[in-house]
N, C-alpha and C positions, 0 to 999 in steps of 0.2 A: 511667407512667414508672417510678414506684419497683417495682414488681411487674415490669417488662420487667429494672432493673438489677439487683434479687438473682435473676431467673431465672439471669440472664446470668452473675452473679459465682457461684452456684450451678452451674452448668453446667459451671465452669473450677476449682473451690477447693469442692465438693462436699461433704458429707458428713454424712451423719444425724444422726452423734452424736459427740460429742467420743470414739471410740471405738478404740480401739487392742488387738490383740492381747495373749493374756499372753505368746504362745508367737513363736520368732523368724522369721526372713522365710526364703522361699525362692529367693532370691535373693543372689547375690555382693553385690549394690549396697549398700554400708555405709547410704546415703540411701532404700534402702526402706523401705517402712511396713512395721510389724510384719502378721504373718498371723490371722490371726481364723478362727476353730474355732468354730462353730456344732453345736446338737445337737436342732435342729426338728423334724428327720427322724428323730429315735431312732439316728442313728448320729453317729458327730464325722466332720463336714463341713468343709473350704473355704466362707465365706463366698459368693466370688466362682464356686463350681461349683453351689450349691446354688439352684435353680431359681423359687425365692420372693421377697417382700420381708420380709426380713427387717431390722429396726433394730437395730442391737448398742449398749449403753454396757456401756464397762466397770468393773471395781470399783474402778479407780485414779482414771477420770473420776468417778466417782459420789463419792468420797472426796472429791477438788478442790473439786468442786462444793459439798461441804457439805449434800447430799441425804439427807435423814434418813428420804422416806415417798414415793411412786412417785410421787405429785404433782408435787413435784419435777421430774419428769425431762419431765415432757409440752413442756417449752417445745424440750428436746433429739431429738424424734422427730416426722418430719414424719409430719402426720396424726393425729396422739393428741391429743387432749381429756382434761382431767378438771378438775370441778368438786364441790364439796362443798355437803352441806345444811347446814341450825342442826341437823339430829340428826346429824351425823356420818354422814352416807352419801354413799360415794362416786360420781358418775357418769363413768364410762369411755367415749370415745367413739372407735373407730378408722375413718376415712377417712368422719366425720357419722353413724356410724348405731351406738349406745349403747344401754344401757337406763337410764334415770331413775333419779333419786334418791329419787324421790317414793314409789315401792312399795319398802317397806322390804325384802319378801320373797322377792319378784323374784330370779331368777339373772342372771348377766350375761352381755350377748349377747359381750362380752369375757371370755375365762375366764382366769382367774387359776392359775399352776401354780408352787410353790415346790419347788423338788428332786425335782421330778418328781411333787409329787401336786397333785391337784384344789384348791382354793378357791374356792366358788361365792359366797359371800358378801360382800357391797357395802363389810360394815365388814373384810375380811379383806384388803383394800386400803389401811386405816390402820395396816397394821403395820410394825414401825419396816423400815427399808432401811438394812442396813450391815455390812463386812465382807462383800461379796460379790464375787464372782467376776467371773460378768457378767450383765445382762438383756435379753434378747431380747424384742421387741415382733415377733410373726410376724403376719402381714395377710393376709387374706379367710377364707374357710371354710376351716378349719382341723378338723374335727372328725373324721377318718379318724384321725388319729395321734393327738391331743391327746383328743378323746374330746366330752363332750355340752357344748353351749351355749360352743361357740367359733362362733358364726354366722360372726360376723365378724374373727374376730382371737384370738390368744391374747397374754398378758404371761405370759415364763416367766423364774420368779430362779432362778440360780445360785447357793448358801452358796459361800464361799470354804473348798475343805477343807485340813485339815494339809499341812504342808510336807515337803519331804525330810530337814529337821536341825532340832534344836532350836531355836526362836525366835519372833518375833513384833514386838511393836511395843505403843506406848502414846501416846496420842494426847491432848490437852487444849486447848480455847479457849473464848473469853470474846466476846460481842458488845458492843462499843462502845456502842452509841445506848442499846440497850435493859435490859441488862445480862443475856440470856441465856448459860447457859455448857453446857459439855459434856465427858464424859470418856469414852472408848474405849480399848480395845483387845483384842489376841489373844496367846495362847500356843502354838506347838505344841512337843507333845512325842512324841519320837521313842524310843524304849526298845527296839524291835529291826527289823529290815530288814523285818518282815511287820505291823509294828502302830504305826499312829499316828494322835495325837487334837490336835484342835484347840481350842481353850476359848477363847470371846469374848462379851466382853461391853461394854454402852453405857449410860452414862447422861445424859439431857439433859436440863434442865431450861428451861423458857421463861417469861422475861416477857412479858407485852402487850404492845400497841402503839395499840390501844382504849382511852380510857380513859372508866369510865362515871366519870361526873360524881356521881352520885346515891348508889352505892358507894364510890364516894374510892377507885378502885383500877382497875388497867391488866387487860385483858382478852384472849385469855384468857391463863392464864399454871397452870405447873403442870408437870407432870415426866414422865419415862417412863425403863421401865430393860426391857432383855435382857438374857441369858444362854443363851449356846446354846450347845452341845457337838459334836463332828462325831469318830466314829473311821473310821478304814479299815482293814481285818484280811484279813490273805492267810493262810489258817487251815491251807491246802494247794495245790497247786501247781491252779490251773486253777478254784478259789474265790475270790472278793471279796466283799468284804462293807463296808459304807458305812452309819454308823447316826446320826440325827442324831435330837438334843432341844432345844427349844427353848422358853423361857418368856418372858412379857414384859407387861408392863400400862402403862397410859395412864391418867393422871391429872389432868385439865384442870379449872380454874374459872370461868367465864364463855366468852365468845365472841366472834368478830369482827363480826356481827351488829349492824347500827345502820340506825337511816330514812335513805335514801340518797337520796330524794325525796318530796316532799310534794303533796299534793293542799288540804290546809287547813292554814295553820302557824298561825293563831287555834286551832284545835283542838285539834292537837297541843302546843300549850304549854298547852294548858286542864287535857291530860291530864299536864303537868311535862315533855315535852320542850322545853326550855328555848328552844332553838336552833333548835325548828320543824322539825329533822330537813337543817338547811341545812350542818353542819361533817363534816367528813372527819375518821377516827380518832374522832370523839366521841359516844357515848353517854349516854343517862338511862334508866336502867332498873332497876327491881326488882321480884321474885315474888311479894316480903311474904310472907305463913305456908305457901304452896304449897311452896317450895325453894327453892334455889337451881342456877342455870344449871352444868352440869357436864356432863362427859364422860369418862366411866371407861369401861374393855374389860380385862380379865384375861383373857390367852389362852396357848393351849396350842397347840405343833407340832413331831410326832414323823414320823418317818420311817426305813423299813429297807428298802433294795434290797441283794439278794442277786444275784450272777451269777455262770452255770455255765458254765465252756468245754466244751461236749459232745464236742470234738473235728470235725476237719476244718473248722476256723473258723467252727463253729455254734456260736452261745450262747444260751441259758437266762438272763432276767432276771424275778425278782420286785421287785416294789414295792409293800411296806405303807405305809397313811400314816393316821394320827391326829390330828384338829385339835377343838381346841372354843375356847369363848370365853363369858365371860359381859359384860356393857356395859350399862349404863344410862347414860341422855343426858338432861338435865331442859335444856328450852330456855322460854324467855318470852316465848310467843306472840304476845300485844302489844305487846311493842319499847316499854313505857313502865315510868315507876314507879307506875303504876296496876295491881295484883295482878286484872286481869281474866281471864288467859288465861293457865293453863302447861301447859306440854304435856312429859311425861317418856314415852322412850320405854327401853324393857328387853327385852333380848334372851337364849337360852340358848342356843347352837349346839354339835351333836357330831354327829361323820362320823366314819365308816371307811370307807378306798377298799383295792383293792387289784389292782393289774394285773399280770398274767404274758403276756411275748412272748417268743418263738421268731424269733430275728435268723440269718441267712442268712450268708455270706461277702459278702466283698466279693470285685471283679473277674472274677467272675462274669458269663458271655452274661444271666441274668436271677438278679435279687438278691430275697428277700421278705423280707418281717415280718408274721407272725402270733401274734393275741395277745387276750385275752379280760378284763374288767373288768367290775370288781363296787362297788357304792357302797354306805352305808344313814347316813343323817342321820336327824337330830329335832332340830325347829326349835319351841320355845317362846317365845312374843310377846307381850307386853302393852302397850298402850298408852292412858297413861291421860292425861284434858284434867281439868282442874280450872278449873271458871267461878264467877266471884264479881263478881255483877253483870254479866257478860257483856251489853254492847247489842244484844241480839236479842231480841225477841217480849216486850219490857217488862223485861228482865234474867233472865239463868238463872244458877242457883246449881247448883251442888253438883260432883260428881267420878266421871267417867265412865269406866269400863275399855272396854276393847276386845281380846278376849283371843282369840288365835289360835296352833294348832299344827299341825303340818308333819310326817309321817312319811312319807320315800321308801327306797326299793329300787331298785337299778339296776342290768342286768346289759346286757353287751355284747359283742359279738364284732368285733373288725377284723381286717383285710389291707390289705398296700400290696406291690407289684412292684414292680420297674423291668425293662424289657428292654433290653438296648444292642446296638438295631439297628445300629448303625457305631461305631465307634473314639470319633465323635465325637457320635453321635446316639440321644437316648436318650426313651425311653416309658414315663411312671411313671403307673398307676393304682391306685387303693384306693379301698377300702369299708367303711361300721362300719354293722351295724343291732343295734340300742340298745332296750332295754324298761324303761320308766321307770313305776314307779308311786308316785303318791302319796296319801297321805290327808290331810284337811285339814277341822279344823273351826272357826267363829269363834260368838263369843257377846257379845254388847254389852250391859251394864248400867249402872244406879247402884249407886254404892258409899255414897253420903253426899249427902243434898240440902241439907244446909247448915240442917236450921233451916227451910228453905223447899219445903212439898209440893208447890206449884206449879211451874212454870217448868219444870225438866227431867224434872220427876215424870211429868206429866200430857202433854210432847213424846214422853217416851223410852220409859216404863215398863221392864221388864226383858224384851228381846229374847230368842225363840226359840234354842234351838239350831240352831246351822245347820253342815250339813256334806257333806260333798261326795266323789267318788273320782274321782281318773282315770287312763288308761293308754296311754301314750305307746307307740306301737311306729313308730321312724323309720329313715330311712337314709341316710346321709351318705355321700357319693359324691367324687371329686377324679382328674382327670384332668391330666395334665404334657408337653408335648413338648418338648425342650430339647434345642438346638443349641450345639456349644464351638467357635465361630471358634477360637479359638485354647485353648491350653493351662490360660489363667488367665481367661477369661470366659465367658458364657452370655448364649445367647439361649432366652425361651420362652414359649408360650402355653399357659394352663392354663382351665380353667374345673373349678369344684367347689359343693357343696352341702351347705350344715351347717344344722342345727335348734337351735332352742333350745324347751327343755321350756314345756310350757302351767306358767302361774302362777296364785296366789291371791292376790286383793286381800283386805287384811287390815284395811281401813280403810275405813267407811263413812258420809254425810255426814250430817252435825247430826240432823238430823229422822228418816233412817234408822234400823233396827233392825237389818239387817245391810246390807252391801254390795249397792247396786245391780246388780253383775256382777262372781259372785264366782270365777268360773272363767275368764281367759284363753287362746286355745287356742295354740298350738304357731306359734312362728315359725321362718321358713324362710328361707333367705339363700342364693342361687345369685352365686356370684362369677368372672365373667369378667377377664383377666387379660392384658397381655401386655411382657413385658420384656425389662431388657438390664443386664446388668453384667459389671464385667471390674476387674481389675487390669493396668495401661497403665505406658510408659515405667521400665521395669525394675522394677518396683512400687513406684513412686513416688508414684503417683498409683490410686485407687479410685473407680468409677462405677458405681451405679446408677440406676436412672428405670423405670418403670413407669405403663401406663396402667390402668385399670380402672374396672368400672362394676357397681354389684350391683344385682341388682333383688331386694328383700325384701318376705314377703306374711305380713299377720297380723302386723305389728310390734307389738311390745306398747307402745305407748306412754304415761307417765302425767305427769300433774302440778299443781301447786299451783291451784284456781280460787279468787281471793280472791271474786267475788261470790258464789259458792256455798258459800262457807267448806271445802271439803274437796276432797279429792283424785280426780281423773279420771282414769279409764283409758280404754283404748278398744283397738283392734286395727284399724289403717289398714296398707294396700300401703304400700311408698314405694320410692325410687330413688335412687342415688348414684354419683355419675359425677367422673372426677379422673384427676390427672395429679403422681404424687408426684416426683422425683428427689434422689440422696445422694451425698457423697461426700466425698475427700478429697486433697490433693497435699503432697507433701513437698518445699518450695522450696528447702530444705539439710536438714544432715544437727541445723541448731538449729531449724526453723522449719518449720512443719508450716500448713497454710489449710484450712479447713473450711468446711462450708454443707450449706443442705439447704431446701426448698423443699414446698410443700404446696398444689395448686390445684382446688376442689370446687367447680365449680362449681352442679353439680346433688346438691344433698341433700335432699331434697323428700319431703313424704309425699304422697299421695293429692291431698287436697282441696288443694294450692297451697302449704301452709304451710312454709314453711323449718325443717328441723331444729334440734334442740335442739343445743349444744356444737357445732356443724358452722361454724367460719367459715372464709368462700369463700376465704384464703389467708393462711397461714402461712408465713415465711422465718428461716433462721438463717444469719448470717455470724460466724464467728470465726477466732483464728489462738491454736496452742500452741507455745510454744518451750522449749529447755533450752540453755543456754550456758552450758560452762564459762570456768569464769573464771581457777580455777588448778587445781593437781592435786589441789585439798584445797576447793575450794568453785565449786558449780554453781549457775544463777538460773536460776529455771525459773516457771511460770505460763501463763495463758493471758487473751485477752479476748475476751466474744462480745455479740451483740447478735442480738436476738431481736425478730422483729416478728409480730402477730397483725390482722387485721381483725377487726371488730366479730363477736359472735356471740350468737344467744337464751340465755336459762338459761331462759324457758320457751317453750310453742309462742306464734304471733302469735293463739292466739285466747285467750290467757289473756288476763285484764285487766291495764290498766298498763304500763309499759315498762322491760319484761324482757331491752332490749338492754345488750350490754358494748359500750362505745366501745372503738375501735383501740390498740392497746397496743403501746409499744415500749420491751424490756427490757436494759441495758445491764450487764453484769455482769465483774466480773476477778479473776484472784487471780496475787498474786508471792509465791514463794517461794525463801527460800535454802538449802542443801543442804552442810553440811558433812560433805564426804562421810567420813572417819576416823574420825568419831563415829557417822557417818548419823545426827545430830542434825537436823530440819528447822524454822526459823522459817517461817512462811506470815501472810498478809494474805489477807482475802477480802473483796470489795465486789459486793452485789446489790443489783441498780436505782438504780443509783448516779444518775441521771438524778430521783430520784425523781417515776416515773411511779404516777399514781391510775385505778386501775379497776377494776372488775366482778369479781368470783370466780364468785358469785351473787346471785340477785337472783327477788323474786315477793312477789306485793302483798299488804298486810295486811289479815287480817282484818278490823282496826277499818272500814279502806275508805277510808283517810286519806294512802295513798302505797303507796311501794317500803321494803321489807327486805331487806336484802343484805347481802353481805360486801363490803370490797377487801383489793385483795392488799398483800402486806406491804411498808409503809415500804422506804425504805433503810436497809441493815444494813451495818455496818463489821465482822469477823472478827477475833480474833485466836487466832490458834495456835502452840501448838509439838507437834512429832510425835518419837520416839527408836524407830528399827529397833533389833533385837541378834537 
C-alpha cells in the first residue's frame, strides 16, 4: 500500500528533483514552471523535447539543500545510489548497476563529467559541490556523446559562470546539534561587454557526530576549502572562450565507522569495545604507533573550451581539461583500541583530456555532431596494512605495501545525426569507437617485520614483479526514435550500447604475492528504453516516466570478503529491469508539489544474487513555496520526505549481514527574504525524524561482527545569505 500511495501521489505532484529552471517559461501563464535547458546532447535543449531520462537539480535547489558533495543529492534523483567506503571511495549506482568501492582503481560504470571534462576516478566524486548551475544525472548508455565508461549513466556538473553586472553574494551558517559551520561565496566582475570573470569560493568546516570513547573526541570532524575562477572572453565577433581553474583539499580526522553488529560482545570487549559493538554514534577505537585514521585529497581542476562560429550556424568546439589529485586515507581496520590492523591507503592521479566537435545547425531535415577525443592519465597506488599481532597463522607482524601504477592513452572518434523525418518525428543515431590502452604493473612486499622474521616473512616474502598490457578497441552505439504529441512533449524508444574499459585489481589476499586475477576484461551494457514526457496544463505541470531494462556481460563486480580477509573481484552477466517516473505541478503561483519514484525490481547478477546499492524502490514527496508577505519581505522554503527500501552494501555471498534496513528521510528548510537588502535568514532541518541506518556496512576481519557507517544524526542549520 505505501508503494501503490507514493506511485499514485508521484504520478500527480511528480518530480525528480527539487529542480527548477534558471531561464523563464514559455508560456504567458504567470503560474508556469520555469523552463529547464539541458546540454546532454552537446547542444542546449528543452528538457521536455529532449529524448532521454534525464534528472535535473538545480544550483538554487542544491544551495537550500545544503549539499556540499553529490552524495548528497542521491536521496533527490530517482534511481541513483551512492555509498561510501572507510577509504573514502565512492560507489555510484544508476538504476542497480554501479561499480564497487572495493577496487580502488576501477573506473566507473557511472562517469563523471565536470564542465564538460572526464573524471574517472571514485575519489573525484568527493569533491566539494557548490556554486553550481545545475547537475544533470543522464540514464542508460551514454557513451556516443559523453565518451568511455558511461555503460550506464553519466553525472554531468555545471560551474555556475559570471553574470552580466557586477555582483555576487556571501553566504554563512552554523549547525546547531553539532557545532559545524560554513562560509561561501562569489564575485563577478564585469569590466567590458566581451570579458567577464566569476571568483568563488567555500569553506566548511565539520564536527562529528561519532564519538570514539577511547580518543575523547567526535568523529570525523575536520575542514575543506575551494577556490575556483571562471572567465568568459569574446576576443572577436564569432569566438568564445570559457576558462575555468579550480583548487580545493579535504582535510578529515577519524570517521563514521563503528561495530554496528556483533557476533561475540565477550570478545569484543576483551578487545576494549566497551559496549560490545551495541550503541549507535559510539565508538572505541585506536591505531596506536601505526596512525591515525584521516582522510586528505589536495586536488586540481582546470578547463578551457574554445568555440568557433564557422559560419552558416556551423560551430568549432574545443575542450581541454586538466585534473589531478593527491589523497591519502589511514583507516583502522580492526574497528578496536587494539593497534592490530591499519590499513592507509595513497593515491597520485593526473589526466589530460581533450575533445574537438564539429556541431551542425539546427532546424535542419538532418542535424550532426562529429568530433574526435583524446585522454592520457597516470595513476600511482600504494597501499599499505600494517599488522601487529594480527590473529592469523599465530599473529603476523610487520607492514606490507602493495604498490601499483596505471598508464593509459585514449583515443576516439564519435558521430551522432538526427533526421526529422516529419514536423514531428524524428531518428537519432550515433556511434563512437574508442582505443584504450593501458599499462599496469603491481608488486607486493615487506617493508618492516617488526622485530619478527616469522609470521609475514616466511607467508609473504617479497613478490615478483608483476605486470600486464592491454588493448581495448570498442564501439558504442545509440539509436533514438522520438515522437512530439504535441509541442512541449515526447514520446521514445531508444536502445544503445556503452563499455566500460577492462580494469586492474590492485589488491591481493593475505597469503598472495600478487592478485589472483589481475586483468578484468571489458564490460558491456546494452540499454533498452522507452518513454514519455511533456510539459501539461499551460506548463504547470512536468512528467516524465520511463521503462527500461539493461542487460550487462562481464560486470566487473568486487568486494569486501571478511572470511578471506581480502578483496574479491569477479566478472558475472547480470540484468536490470525498472520503471522510473518524475515530475512536477504548480498548484499556485506560491506553491509548487514535487515527487519522484524509483521501481527495480530485477537487479540481479548471474548466479541469483541481488545487486549491490540497487534497492527494489525508492520514493520522494515534497512541496516548495515562496509567499510574499509584503512588498519588502518574502517566506519561502520547502519540505520533502524521502523513502528507500532496504539495500546490500555487499553481494548476499559476502559474509555477515550486509543489509541496510528501510529508511525514511524527513527534511525542511524556511526562509525569510528581505527583499531591499536581498538579505536572507534561513533555518535548515535534516532528518528531523531522527531516522538510523546503513550508509555502509562489511564484516571484520577479526570475524567478530559488522563495520559500518550510519548516516548522519539530525542536524538543525542556521544561516544568513547577502546578494548585491
Amino acid at each position: 500500500m505505501r508503494k501503490l500511495f507514493a506511485i499514485l501521489c508521484s504520478g500527480v505532484a511528480i518530480s525528480a528533483t527539487p529542480a527548477l529552471a534558471q531561464a523563464g517559461s514559455d508560456t504567458k501563464d504567470s503560474n508556469a514552471l520555469g523552463e529547464i535547458v539541458v546540454t546532454a546532447q552537446k547542444r542546449e535543449t528543452k528538457l521536455e523535447k529532449t529524448p532521454m531520462t534525464i534528472n535535473v537539480v538545480s544550483g538554487d535547489q542544491i544551495a537550500s539543500m545544503g549539499a556540499i558533495e553529490i552524495k548528497n543529492l542521491a536521496a533527490s534523483v530517482p534511481g541513483l545510489s551512492m555509498d561510501e567506503s572507510p577509504g573514502g571511495f565512492s560507489g555510484v549506482t544508476v538504476r542497480g548497476i554501479g561499480t564497487s568501492a572495493g577496487s580502488q582503481v576501477f573506473e566507473q560504470s557511472v562517469g563523471l563529467f565536470v564542465d564538460g571534462v572526464y573524471h574517472p576516478r571514485a575519489r573525484q566524486y568527493r569533491d566539494a559541490l557548490f556554486d553550481v548551475a545545475r547537475v544533470e544525472v543522464v540514464k542508460g548508455s551514454q557513451g556516443v556523446l559523453f565518451g568511455k565508461n558511461t555503460s550506464v549513466g553519466a553525472v554531468s556538473i555545471i560551474s555556475r559562470g559570471p553574470g552580466d553586472r557586477t555582483g555576487g553574494y556571501v553566504q554563512g551558517q552554523v549547525e546547531a546539534n553539532y557545532g559545524s559551520y560554513g562560509l561561501e561565496g562569489a564575485l563577478d566582475v564585469v569590466p567590458s561587454d566581451t570579458f567577464k570573470v566569476r571568483i568563488a569560493g567555500m569553506y566548511d568546516n565539520q564536527e562529528g557526530f561519532v564519538h570514539n570513547v577511547t580518543k575523547n573526541r567526535d568523529e570525523p570532524s575536520g575542514d575543506r576549502y575551494v577556490i575556483r575562477g571562471i572567465a568568459e572572453w569574446n576576443p572577436v565577433a564569432g569566438v568564445s572562450v570559457r576558462a575555468k581553474s579550480q583548487f580545493s583539499r579535504l582535510n578529515m580526522i577519524g570517521n563514521n565507522f563503528e561495530f554496528i553488529a556483533n557476533q561475540n560482545v565477550a570478545a569484543l570487549q576483551a578487545l576494549g569495545v566497551a559496549d560490545g559493538g551495541l550503541h549507535n554514534y559510539m565508538k572505541y577505537e585506536s591505531a596506536g604507533a601505526a596512525g591515525d585514521p584521516n582522510d586528505y585529497q589536495k586536488s586540481q581542476d582546470h578547463s578551457l573550451e574554445v568555440k568557433l562560429d564557422l559560419g552558416n550556424d556551423y560551430s568549432l568546439t574545443a575542450t581541454s581539461g586538466y585534473s589531478r589529485y593527491d589523497f591519502t586515507n589511514g583507516f583502522d581496520s580492526d574497528s578496536t583500541p587494539a593497534p592490530l590492523l591499519f590499513s592507509r591507503f595513497n593515491e597520485n592521479f593526473r589526466q589530460v583530456t581533450q575533445e574537438i566537435r564539429l556541431t551542425s545547425p539546427t532546424g535542419k531535415a538532418v542535424e550532426f555532431i562529429l568530433g574526435g577525443f583524446y585522454l592520457h592519465s597516470i595513476t600511482h597506488y600504494n597501499y599499505l596494512s600494517y599488522y601487529n599481532n594480527f590473529p592469523v597463522l599465530g599473529g603476523l607482524f610487520g607492514t606490507v605495501s602493495q604498490r601499483f601504477n596505471q598508464y593509459e592513452n585514449t583515443f576516439a572518434g564519435f558521430g551522432q545525426a538526427t533526421w526529422h523525418m516529419a514536423s514531428n518525428l524524428q531518428l537519432n543515431l550515433g556511434g563512437r569507437l574508442t582505443s584504450d590502452k593501458k599499462d599496469a604493473d603491481y608488486q607486493k612486499f615487506l617493508i618492516d617485520d617488526l622485530g619478527h622474521p616469522t609470521g609475514l616473512v616466511a607467508l609473504l616474502g617479497n613478490g615478483p614483479f608483476h605486470q600486464a598490457k592491454v588493448r581495448d578497441t570498442t564501439f558504442d552505439f545509440s539509436g533514438t526514435l522520438s515522437y512530439n504529441p504535441t509541442a512541449a512533449s515526447t514520446l521514445y524508444v531508444s536502445v544503445g550500447q556503452g563499455n566500460k574499459g577492462s580494469g586492474f585489481v590492485n589488491q591481493a589476499a593475505l597469503a598472495d604475492r600478487w592478485p589472483t586475477t589481475f586483468v578484468v576484461p571489458v564490460e558491456r551494457v546494452t540499454t533498452y528504453e522507452a518513454g514519455f514526457k511533456g510539459r501539461f496544463l499551460d506548463g504547470r505541470a512536468y512528467l516524465s516516466m520511463a521503462v527500461y531494462h539493461m542487460d550487462i556481460k562481464d560486470f566487473q563486480d568486487s568486494f569486501y570478503n571478511s572470511a578471506a580477509r581480502a578483496f574479491q573481484v569477479r566478472s558475472l552477466n547480470a540484468k536490470s529491469t525498472g520503471v522510473e517516473a518524475e515530475g512536477q505541478f504548480k498548484l499556485s503561483s506560491a506553491l509548487t508539489a514535487y515527487g519522484n519514484f524509483s521501481w527495480n525490481p530485477e537487479a540481479k547478477l548471474a548466479n541469483g544474487e541481488r545487486m549491490q546499492r540497487a534497492p527494489r524502490f525508492t520514493s520522494t514527496l515534497g512541496t516548495r513555496f515562496s509567499v510574499p508577505l509584503s512588498d519588502d519581505f518574502t517566506f519561502s522554503g520547502f519540505g520533502q520526505w524521502v523513502h528507500s527500501e532496504s539495500m546490500l552494501h555487499q553481494p548476499a555471498s559476502a559474509p555477515g549481514d550486509n543489509w541496510s534496513l528501510p529508511s525514511n528521510l524527513m527534511s525542511a528548510r524556511l526562509q525569510l527574504t528581505y527583499e531591499p537588502a536581498r538579505v536572507s535568514l534561513f533555518i535548515n532541518g535534516a532528518n528531523l525524524t531522527k531516522e538510523v541506518y546503513r550508509t555502509f556496512s562489511f564484516g571484520s576481519p577479526l570475524g567478530l561482527g559488522q563495520v559500518g557507517g550510519l548516516n548522519d544524526p539530525r542536524t538543525i542549520t542556521f544561516g544568513l545569505r547577502k546578494e548585491f
